[in-house]
GUVEXVO-753090 format. One record per residue: residue in one letter; x, y, z of N, C-alpha, C, O, CB in turn; residue number from 1. Coordinates in Angstrom, 2 decimals. Glycine has a CB too. Layout:
<nodes>
  residu      n_X      n_Y      n_Z     ca_X     ca_Y     ca_Z      c_X      c_Y      c_Z      o_X      o_Y      o_Z     cb_X     cb_Y     cb_Z  num
       A        X        Y        Z        X        Y        Z        X        Y        Z        X        Y        Z        X        Y        Z  NUM
...
</nodes>
This chain:
<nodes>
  residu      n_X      n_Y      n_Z     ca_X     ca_Y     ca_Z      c_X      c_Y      c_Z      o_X      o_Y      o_Z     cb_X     cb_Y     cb_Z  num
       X    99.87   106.62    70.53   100.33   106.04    71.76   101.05   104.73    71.44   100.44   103.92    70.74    99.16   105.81    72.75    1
       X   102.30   104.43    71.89   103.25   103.17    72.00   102.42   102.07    72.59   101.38   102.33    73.19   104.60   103.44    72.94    2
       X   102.93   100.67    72.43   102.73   100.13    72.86   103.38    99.23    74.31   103.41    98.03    74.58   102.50    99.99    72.00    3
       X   103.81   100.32    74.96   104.54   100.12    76.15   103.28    99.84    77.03   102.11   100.21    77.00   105.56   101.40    76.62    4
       X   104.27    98.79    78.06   103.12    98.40    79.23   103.50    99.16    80.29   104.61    99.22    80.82   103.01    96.81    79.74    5
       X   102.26    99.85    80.61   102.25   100.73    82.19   101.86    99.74    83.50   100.91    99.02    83.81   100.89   102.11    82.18    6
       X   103.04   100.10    84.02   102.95    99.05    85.43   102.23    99.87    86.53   101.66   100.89    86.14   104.64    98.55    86.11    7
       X   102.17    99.61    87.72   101.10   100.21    88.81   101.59    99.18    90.34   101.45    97.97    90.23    99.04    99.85    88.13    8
       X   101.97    99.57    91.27   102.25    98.99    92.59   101.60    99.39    93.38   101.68   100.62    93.50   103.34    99.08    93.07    9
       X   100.57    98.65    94.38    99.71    99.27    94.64    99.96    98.39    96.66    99.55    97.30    97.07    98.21    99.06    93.34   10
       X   100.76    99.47    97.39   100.80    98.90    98.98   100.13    99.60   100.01    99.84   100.74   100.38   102.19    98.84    99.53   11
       X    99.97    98.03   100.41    98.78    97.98   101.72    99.27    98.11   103.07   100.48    98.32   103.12    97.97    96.57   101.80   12
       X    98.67    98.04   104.17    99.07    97.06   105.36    99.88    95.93   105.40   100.71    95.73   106.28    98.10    96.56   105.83   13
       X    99.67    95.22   104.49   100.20    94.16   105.01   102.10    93.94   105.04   102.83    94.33   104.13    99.43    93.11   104.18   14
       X   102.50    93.34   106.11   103.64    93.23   106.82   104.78    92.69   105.22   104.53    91.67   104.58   103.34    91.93   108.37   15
       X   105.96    93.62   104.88   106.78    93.06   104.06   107.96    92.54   104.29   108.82    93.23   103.74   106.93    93.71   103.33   16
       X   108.53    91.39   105.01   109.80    90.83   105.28   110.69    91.40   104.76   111.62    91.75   105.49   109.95    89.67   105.00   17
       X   110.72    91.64   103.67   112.31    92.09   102.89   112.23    92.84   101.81   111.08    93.26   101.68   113.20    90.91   102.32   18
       X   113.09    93.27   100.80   113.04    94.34   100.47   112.72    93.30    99.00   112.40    94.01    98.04   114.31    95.50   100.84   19
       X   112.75    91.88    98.70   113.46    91.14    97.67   111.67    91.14    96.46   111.53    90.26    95.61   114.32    89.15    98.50   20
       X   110.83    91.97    96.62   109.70    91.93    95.93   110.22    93.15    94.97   110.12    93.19    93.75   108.26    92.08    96.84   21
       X   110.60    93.77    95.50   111.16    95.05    95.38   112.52    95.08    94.12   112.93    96.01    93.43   111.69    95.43    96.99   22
       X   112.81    94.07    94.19   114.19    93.72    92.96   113.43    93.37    92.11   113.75    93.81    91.01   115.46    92.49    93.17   23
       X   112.31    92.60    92.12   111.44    91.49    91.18   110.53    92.68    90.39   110.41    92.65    89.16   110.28    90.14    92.27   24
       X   109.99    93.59    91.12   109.47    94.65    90.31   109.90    96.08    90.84   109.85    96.45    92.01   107.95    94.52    90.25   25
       X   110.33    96.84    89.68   110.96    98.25    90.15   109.99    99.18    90.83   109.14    99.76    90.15   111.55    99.05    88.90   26
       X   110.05    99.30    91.84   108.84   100.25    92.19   109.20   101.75    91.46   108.21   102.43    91.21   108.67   100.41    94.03   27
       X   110.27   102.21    91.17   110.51   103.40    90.85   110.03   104.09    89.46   109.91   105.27    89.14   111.75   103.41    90.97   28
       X   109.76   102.70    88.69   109.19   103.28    87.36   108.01   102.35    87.38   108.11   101.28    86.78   110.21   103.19    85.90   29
       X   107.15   102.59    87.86   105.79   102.55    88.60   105.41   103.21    88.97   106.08   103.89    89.75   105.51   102.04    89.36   30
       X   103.62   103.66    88.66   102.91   103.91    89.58   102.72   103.82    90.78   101.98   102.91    91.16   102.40   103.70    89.38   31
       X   103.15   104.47    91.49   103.31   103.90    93.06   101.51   104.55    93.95   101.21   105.73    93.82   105.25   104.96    94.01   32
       X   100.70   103.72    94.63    99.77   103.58    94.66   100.15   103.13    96.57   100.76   102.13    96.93    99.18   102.71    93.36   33
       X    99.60   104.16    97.43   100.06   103.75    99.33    98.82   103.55    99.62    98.27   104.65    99.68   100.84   105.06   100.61   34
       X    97.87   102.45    99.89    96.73   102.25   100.89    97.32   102.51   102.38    98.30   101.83   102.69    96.09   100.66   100.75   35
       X    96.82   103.46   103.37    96.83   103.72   104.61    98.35   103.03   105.13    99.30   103.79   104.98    95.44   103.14   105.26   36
       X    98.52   102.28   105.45    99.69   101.79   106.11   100.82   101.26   105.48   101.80   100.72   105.99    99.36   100.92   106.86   37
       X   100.52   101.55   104.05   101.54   101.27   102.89   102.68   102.36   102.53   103.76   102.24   101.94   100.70   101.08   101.60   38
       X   102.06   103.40   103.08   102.98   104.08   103.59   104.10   103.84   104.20   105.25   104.19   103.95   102.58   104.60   104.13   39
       X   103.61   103.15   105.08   104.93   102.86   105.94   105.81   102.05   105.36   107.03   102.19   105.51   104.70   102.24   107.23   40
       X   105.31   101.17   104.69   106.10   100.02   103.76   106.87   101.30   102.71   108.09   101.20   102.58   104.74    98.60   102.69   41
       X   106.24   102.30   102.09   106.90   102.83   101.42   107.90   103.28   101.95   108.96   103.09   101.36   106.39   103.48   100.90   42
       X   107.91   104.05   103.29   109.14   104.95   103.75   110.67   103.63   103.55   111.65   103.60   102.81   108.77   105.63   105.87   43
       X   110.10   102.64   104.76   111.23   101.60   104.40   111.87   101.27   103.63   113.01   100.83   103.81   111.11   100.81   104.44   44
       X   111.25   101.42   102.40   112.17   101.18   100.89   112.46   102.18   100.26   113.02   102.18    99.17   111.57   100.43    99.80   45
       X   112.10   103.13   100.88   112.47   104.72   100.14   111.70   104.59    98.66   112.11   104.54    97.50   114.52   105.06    99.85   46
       X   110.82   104.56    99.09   109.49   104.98    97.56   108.58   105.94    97.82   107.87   106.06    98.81   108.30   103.69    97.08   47
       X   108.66   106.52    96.97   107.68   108.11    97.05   106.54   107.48    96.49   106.80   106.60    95.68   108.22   109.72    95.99   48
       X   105.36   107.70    96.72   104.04   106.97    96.44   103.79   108.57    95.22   104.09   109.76    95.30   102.64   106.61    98.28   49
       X   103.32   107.97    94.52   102.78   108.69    93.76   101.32   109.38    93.53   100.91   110.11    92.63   103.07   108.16    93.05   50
       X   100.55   108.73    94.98    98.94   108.61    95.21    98.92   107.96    96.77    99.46   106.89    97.06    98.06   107.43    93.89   51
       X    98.16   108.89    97.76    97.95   108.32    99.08    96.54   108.26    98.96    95.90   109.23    98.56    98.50   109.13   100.35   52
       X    95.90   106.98    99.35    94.62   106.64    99.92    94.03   106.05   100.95    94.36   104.89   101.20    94.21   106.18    99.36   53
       X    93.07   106.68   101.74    92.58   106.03   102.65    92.50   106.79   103.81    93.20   107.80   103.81    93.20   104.95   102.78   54
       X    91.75   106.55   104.89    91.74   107.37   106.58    92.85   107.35   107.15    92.76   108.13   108.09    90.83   106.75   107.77   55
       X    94.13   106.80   107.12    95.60   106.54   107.41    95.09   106.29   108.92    95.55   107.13   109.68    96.91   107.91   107.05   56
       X    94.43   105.56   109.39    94.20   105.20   110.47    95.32   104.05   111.05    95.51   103.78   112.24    92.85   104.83   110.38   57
       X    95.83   103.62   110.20    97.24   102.51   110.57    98.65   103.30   110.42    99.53   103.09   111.25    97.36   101.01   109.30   58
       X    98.82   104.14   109.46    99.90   105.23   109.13   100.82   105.64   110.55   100.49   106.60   111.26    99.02   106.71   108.50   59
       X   101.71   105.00   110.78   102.76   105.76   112.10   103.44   106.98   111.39   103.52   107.20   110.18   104.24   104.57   112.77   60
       X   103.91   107.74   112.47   104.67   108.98   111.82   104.00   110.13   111.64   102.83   110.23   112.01   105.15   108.73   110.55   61
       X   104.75   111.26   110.97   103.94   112.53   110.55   103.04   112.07   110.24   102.31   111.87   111.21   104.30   113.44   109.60   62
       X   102.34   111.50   108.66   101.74   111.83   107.88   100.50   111.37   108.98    99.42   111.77   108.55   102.07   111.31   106.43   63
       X   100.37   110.64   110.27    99.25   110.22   110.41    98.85   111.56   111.32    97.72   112.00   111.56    99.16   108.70   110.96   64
       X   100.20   112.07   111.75    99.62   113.41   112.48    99.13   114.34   112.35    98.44   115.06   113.07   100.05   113.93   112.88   65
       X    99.70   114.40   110.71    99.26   116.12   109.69    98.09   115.18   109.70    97.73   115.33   110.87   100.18   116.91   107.68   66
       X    97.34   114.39   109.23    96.14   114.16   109.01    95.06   114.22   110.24    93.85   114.42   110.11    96.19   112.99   108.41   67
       X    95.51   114.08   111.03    94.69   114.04   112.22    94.36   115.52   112.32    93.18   115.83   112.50    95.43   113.39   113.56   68
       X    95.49   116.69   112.21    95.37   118.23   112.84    94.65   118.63   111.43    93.71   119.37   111.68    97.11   119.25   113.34   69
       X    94.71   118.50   110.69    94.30   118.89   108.89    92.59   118.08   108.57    92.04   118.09   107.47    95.91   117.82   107.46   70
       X    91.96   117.41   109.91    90.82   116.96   110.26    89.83   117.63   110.69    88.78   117.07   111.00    90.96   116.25   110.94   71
</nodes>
């Protein structure tokens, strides 16, 4: 195994002003990691999460609907 560093982004709830965290670290070659409403932060920036966690009890949109009927 190399000694390359594996990165990991890991979004929450909480509210993201702008896209400019997002220049500072690539989410795309990352682990992308959605806690419940990080989702939503993901759709906004167009990032495919690579791992969803949580009751998506904050989640707007499909995914909170398929989860609700898939309950």
């Amino acid at each position: 195994m190399g000694n390359e560093i594996k990165r990991c982004i890991l979004l929450g709830s909480a509210p993201v002003e702008d896209g400019a965290v997002f220049d500072a670290f690539d989410a795309k070659n990352a682990y992308r990691i959605c806690a419940d409403g990080g989702l939503d932060t993901a759709r906004k920036y167009g990032i495919l999460p690579d791992l969803l966690i949580g009751d998506f009890d904050s989640v707007r949109g499909s995914c909170r609907k398929a989860s609700k009927r898939s309950a």
